[in-house]
N, C-alpha and C positions, 0 to 999 in steps of 0.2 A: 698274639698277633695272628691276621689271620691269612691262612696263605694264598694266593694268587695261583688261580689255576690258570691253565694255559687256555688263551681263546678267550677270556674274560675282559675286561673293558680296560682294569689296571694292570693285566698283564700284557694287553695289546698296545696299552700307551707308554710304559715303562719300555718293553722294545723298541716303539717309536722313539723314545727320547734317547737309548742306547744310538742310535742307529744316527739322529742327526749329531749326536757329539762326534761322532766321527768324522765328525768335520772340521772340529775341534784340532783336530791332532797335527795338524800342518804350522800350527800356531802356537804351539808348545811354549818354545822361547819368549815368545810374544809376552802369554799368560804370567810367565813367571816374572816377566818385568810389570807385568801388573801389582803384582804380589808384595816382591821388594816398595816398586814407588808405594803403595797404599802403605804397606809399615812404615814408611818416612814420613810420608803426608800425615798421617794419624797422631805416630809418633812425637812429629816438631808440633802438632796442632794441641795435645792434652798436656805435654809436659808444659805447657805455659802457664797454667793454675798452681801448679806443684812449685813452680819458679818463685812465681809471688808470693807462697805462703813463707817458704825460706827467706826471702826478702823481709818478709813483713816479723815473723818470728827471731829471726837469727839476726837479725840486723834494725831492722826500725825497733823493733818493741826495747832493743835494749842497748837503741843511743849509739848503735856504731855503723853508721851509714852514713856519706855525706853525698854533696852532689856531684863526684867524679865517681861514685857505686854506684847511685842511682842512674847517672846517665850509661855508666857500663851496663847495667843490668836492663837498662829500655834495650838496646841497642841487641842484647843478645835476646830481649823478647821479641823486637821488628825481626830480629834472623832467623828466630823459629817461626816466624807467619809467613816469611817472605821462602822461606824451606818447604814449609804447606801447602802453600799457593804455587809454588815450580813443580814438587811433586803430585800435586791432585792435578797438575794441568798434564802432566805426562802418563797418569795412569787414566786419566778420562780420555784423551787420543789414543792411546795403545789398544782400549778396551773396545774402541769406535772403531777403529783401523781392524782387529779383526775381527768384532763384532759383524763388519756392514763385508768385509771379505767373505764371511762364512756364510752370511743372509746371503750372497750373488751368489755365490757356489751352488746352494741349493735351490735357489731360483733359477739358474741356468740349467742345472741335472732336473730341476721337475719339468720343465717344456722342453728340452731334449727328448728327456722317456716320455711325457706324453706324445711329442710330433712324431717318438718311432710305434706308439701301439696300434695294435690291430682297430680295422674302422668299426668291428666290432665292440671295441670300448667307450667312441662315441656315438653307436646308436642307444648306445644307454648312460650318457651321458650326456648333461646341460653345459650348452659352453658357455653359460652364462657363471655356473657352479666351478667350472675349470677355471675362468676368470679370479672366481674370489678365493680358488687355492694358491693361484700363483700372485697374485696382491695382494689380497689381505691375508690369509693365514701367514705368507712367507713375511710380511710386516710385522705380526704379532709375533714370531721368532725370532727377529731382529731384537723387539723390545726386551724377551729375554738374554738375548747376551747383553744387550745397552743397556738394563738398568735390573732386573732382578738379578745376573751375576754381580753388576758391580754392587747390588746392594748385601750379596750372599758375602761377598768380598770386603768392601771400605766397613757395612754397619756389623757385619760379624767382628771384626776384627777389631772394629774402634769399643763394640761393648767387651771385648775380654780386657781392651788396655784402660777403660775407666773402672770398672771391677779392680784390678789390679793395682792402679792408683788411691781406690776408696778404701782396700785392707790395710795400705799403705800408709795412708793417712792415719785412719783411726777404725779397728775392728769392730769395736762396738756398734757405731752408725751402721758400718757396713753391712752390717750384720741386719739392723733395724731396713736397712733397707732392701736385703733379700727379698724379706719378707712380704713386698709388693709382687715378687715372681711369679707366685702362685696364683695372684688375682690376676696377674698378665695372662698367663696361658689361660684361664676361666675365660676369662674376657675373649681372646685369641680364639679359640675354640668355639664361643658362642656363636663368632662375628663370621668365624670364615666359610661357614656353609651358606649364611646368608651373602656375603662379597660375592660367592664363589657360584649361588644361584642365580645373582642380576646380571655377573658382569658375562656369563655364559647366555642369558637369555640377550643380553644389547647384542653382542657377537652373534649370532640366530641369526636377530632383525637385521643388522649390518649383511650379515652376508646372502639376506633371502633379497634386500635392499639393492645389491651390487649387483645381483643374478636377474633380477625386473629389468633391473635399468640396461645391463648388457645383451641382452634377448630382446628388448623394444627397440634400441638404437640399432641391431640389425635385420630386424623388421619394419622398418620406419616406413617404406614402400607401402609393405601389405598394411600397415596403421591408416598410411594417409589415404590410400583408395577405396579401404571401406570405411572411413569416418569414425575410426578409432580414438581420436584425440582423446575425445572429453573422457572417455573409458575409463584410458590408458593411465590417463591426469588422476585419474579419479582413484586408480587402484593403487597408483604409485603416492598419492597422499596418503593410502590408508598404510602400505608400508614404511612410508617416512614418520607419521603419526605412531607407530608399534616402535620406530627406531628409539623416536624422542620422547616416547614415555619411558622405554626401555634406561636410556639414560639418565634422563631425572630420577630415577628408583636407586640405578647403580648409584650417584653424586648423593641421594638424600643417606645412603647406608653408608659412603666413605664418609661424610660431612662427621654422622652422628659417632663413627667408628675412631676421628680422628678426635671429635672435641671429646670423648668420652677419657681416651688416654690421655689428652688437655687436663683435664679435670684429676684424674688419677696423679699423675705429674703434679699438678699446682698443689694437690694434699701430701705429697709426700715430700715435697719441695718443704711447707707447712713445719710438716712431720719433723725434717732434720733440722729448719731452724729455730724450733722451739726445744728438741733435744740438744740442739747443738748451744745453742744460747745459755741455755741453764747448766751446760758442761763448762762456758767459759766462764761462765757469771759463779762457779764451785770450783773454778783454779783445775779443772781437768782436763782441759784443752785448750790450745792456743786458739789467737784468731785467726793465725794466717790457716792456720790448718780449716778450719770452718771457714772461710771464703773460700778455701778450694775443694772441700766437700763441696759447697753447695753449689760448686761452677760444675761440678762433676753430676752430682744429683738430677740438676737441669737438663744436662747433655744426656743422664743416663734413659729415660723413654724413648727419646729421638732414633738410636738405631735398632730399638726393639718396633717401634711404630713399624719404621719404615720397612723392616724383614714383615711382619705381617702382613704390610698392607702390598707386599709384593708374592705373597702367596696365592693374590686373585688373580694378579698377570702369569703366573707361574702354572695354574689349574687351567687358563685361558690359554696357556703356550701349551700344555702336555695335549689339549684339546687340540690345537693348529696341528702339533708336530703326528699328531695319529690321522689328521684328514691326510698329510703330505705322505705318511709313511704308507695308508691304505693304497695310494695311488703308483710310488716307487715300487711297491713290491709287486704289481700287477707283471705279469711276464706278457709280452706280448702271442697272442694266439697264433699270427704270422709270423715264424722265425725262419732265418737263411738254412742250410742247409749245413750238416756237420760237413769239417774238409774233404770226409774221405768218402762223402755223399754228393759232393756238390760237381754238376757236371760241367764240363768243358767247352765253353760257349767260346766262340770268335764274334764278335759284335758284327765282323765288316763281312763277314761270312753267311750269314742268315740270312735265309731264304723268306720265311714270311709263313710259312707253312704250318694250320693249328687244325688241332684238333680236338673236339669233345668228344673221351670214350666213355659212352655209357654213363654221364655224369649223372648224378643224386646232389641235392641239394636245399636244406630249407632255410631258414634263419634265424629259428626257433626250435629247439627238442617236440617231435610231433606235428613242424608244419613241415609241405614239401611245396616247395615252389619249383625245381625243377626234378621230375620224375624220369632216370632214366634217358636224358636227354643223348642223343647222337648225333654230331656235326662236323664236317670233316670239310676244310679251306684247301685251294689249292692257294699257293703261292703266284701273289702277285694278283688277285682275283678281290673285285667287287661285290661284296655282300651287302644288301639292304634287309634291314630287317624291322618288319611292320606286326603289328600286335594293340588289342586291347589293354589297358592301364590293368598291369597287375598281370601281365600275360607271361611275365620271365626276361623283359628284354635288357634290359639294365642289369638283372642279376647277372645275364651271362656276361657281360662285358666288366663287372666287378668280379665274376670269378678267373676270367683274362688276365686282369689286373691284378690276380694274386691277392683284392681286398679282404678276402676269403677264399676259405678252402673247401673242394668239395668233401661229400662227405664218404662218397661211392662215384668210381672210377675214378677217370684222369684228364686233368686238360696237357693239354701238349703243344709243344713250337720248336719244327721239327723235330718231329720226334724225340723231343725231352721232355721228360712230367717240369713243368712250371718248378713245382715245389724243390728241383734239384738246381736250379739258376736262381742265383743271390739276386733279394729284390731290387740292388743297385742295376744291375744286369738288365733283368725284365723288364723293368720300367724304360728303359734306354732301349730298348728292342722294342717296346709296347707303348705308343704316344696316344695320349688321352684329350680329343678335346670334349669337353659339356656344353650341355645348352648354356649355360651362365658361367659365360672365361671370368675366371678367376684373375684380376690385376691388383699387386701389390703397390702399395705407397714406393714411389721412385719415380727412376726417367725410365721413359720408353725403349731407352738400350738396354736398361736391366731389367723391365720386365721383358723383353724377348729372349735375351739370355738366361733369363733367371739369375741374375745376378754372379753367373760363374767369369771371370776376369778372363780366362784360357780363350773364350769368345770374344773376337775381336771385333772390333766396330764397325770395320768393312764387313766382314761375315753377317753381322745382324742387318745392315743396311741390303746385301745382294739377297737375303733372306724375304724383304719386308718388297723387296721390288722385283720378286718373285714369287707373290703373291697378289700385287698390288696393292699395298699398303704405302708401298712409297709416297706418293703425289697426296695421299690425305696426309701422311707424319710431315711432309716439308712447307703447309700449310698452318701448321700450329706456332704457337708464337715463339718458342726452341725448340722446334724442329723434334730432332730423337732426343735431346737432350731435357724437353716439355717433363715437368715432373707430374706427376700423378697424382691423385687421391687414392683415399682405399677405393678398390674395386673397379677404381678406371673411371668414377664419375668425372662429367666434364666427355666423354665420345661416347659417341652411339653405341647401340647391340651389335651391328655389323662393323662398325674400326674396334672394336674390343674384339670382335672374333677374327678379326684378319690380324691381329696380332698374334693370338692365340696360334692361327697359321702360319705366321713367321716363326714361333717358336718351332713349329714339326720340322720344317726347313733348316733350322741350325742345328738340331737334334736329329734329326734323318732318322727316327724309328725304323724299323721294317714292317710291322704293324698299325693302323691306324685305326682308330676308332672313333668315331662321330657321336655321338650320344646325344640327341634333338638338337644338335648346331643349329639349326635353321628354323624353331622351333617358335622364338620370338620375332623375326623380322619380316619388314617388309617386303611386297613382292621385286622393289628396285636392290633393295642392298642383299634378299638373296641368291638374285643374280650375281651380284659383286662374291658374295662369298662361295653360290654353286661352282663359278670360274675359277675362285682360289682352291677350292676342292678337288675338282679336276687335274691343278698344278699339281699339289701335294700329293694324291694319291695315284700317281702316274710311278707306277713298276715297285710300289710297296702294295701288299694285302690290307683290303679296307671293309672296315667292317662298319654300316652305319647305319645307325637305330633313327626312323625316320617317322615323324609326326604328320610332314608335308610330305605325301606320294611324289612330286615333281622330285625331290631330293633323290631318290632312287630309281627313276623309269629308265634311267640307263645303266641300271646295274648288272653285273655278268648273270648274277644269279639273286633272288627277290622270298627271303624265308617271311612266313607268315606266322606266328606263331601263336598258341592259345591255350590255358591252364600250362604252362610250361613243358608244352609241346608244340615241335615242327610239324603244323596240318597243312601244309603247302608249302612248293618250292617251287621253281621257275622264273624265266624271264617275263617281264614286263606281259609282254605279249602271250608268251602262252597260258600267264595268270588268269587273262582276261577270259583268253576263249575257255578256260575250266569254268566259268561263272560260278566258282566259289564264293569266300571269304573276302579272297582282295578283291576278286570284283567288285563285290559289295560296298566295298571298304572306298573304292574309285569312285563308283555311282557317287554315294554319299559326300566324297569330296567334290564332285563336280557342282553337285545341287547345292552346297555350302558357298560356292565362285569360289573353291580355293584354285590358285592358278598350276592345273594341269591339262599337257597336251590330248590331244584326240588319240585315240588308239591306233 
């Protein structure tokens, strides 16, 4: 045998498979009433051939049977079926119960750890690919507890009690019928690299099939405005087309895998009643014993079939359990901060106060996007911040955010490195909106609370009429209570960003951060939200990355930023008279009509 070096494909998936049985272990008790019912159910289900040959032996062949034994002996054969039937029906629920407990367990732990890892794991990740680890791979672990353990369990168990009962019977047969074991494993062996190459290529297609379709359904937007459809249709047949050839390959190799052992079965069936035949027809065996051979013989392929042909689900599951485990064992690159590191923040006490010293930055080994940066906020002060695509401006408000870390110097708020306040902390100190507010499926009370209960419904209402949002939510056909779609479809860009703003409002950050707010809308509704802006960033530090110059002509102070460097700073006004960069940058917006004031 040969051994499994570490880091190899079978030693990386055998630790996956360790690693999800561990989930296993809460369920212990459970297991072993699986264990008992299955030896009952098995047990009352083959002793009923063994019943009748004694019947027919001991009693009919020799005249001493009447019909108050025959109806006793029905009655005790309906109690072993009806014994069968109560115990398979309680080892199939037991096995379901923590089968489908153990599948949510690990479906809950794999989007936990992924919603706590660094956003560095999804810039190199498809969330169409994260889709198909937490549905379909977490499904295909399901079907291993649901039917390759119970098969490992009822068919294992039922082939050593017919084994048992055919030595029983009569040695010789049994004996003759070993003899198919060897053809079994040939067979077995031939079939399972072939099972085990289609049913891993459908699985492929299925999950390249799930990852298309979830990555178009969240671009439906940018599909429909450039005339994607016919494309889209067109690419998503070719992988639905890979799905179902995929499948008819896997059904033609189980079809021909299953009638083959059909056929093996129907010769050795053959086999023992022509042996067995000329054993009764030579006075060497009875017939009841030969009726229950050959009831046994029938049933004996059945659970050897069935353990093999769950050896494809079984290579299919060790394949799921190593996508899931690849992802669990990811550590997050963003961690809190050890106890005896972690600094001593008062929420209601923060001033607002940040600063970049000397930061380094890239987001690749060998790129740098911010070189050396220096930037130092007073509290309570309005920063706008304007730049070329690809200038740094987003990076710095993700390195704020603690999305990452720098890699040289330090960011800070008041005077604590970021990296010593737990990111539950910072985030609650540090309020994020984007160009494109984010709204969850619910009502309008939970997406402004974000669905924490401690937020009362008065609070979210003086919130939303404190920005003005009020008078458009009491216009909707339930009011705060109007449920949602994903992403807020059904309200404009501007009622989704003033909700956005009702959120800083209930969360009081001391930090705020715009990130092209204003970016998508009209020149009516960003008036409506320049005024909610105004609200909210009244006596907290506000830091706003600005697309539209109007967004910022009234800011304390106006960085310009270029190759991820600060090449200009000042007010509105003194920008101008440097006929720099923003000047430039103004000119250009006037000639454009976007709407800003005269100088």
């Amino acid at each position: 045998m040969s051994k499994q070096t570490p880091g190899s494909p079978d030693a990386s998936r055998y630790e996956a498979l360790r690693a999800i049985l561990r989930y296993a272990r809460p369920h212990r008790l459970t297991f072993i009433g699986i264990f008992f019912a299955t030896i009952l159910a098995i047990a009352a289900d083959l002793v009923q051939p063994y019943l009748v040959s004694i019947v027919i032996d001991d009693h009919i062949a020799v005249g001493q049977s009447g019909l108050p034994f025959l109806t006793g002996m029905a009655l005790i054969y309906l109690g072993l079926a009806v014994v069968s039937l109560i115990f398979t029906y309680i080892q199939s629920n037991l096995l379901q119960y923590a089968g489908q407990h153990i599948v949510a367990s690990i479906r809950k732990d794999l989007f936990d750890h992924i919603s706590r890892l660094s956003m560095s794991f999804f810039d190199r990740s498809s969330s169409g690919g994260l889709v198909t680890n937490v549905s379909s791979d977490t499904e295909t672990i399901s079907q291993f507890f649901t039917q390759v353990l119970l098969s490992l369990i009822r068919d294992g168990m039922m082939l050593v009690f017919i084994i048992y009962f055919m030595f029983r019977l009569d040695t010789t047969l049994a004996w003759y019928s070993m003899l198919t074991l060897p053809i079994i494993a040939t067979l077995a062996i031939l079939f399972r690299k072939r099972l085990r190459e289609v049913y891993q290529y459908a699985r492929s297609r299925l999950s390249r099939l799930v990852a298309f379709t979830a990555e178009n359904l969240s671009g439906m937007g940018l599909i429909q405005i450039f005339h994607q459809e016919k494309e889209q249709t067109r690419r998503f047949t070719e992988f639905n087309s890979d799905y179902w050839q995929a499948n008819v390959q896997q059904l033609k190799s189980n079809v021909l895998f299953n009638r083959t052992f059909d056929v093996l079965g129907n010769i050795a069936l053959v086999l023992m009643v022509w042996l067995g035949g000329v054993a009764v027809f030579n006075k060497q065996m009875e017939v009841g014993v030969l009726y229950a051979f050959i009831s046994y013989i029938r049933q004996f392929f059945q659970p050897i079939n069935q353990i093999t042909m769950q050896w494809n689900t079984f290579q299919s599951t060790m394949v799921s359990m190593d996508r899931i485990w690849r992802i669990l064992r990811i550590q997050p690159e963003i961690r809190d901060p050890e106890p005896q590191q972690t600094a001593n923040v008062h929420l209601e006490q923060v001033q607002g106060k940040v600063d970049f010293n000397h930061i380094t930055f890239g987001y690749n080994e060998g790129q740098t996007i911010l070189p050396q940066l220096d930037l130092h906020i007073r509290p309570g002060e309005m920063v706008g911040v304007v730049g070329t695509t690809g200038a740094g401006k987003s990076t710095l408000i993700a390195l704020l955010n603690r999305f990452y870390d720098v890699q040289k110097g330090s960011v800070m708020i008041d005077d604590q490195d970021i990296r010593r306040i737990p990111q539950e902390q910072l985030h609650r100190i540090v309020g994020l909106i984007q160009q494109e507010p984010f709204l969850f499926s619910g009502s309008i009370i939970d997406n402004v609370r974000l669905f924490q209960e401690q937020v009362s419904r008065e609070q979210v209402i003086e919130a939303c009429r404190f920005v003005g949002a009020h008078e458009m939510i009491m216009k909707l056909p339930q009011q705060y209570d109007t449920r949602l779609s994903e992403r807020g479809s059904g309200l404009s860009a501007g009622e989704r960003q003033l909700i956005s703003f009702a959120r800083i409002v209930v969360f009081r950050p001391r930090v705020l951060i715009l990130d092209e707010a204003t970016a998508n809308l009209d020149s009516h509704t960003e008036q409506l939200v320049q005024k909610a802006l105004q609200t909210v960033s009244e006596g907290r530090t506000t830091i706003v990355i600005a697309h539209r110059l109007s967004t910022i002509m009234h800011a304390d102070r106006i960085l310009v930023m270029e190759h991820g460097e600060i090449v200009e700073q000042g007010t509105h006004a003194k920008l101008l008279a440097q006929g720099g960069i923003y000047a430039e940058l103004y000119r250009h917006a006037r000639q454009a009509g976007h709407d800003v004031a005269e100088a």
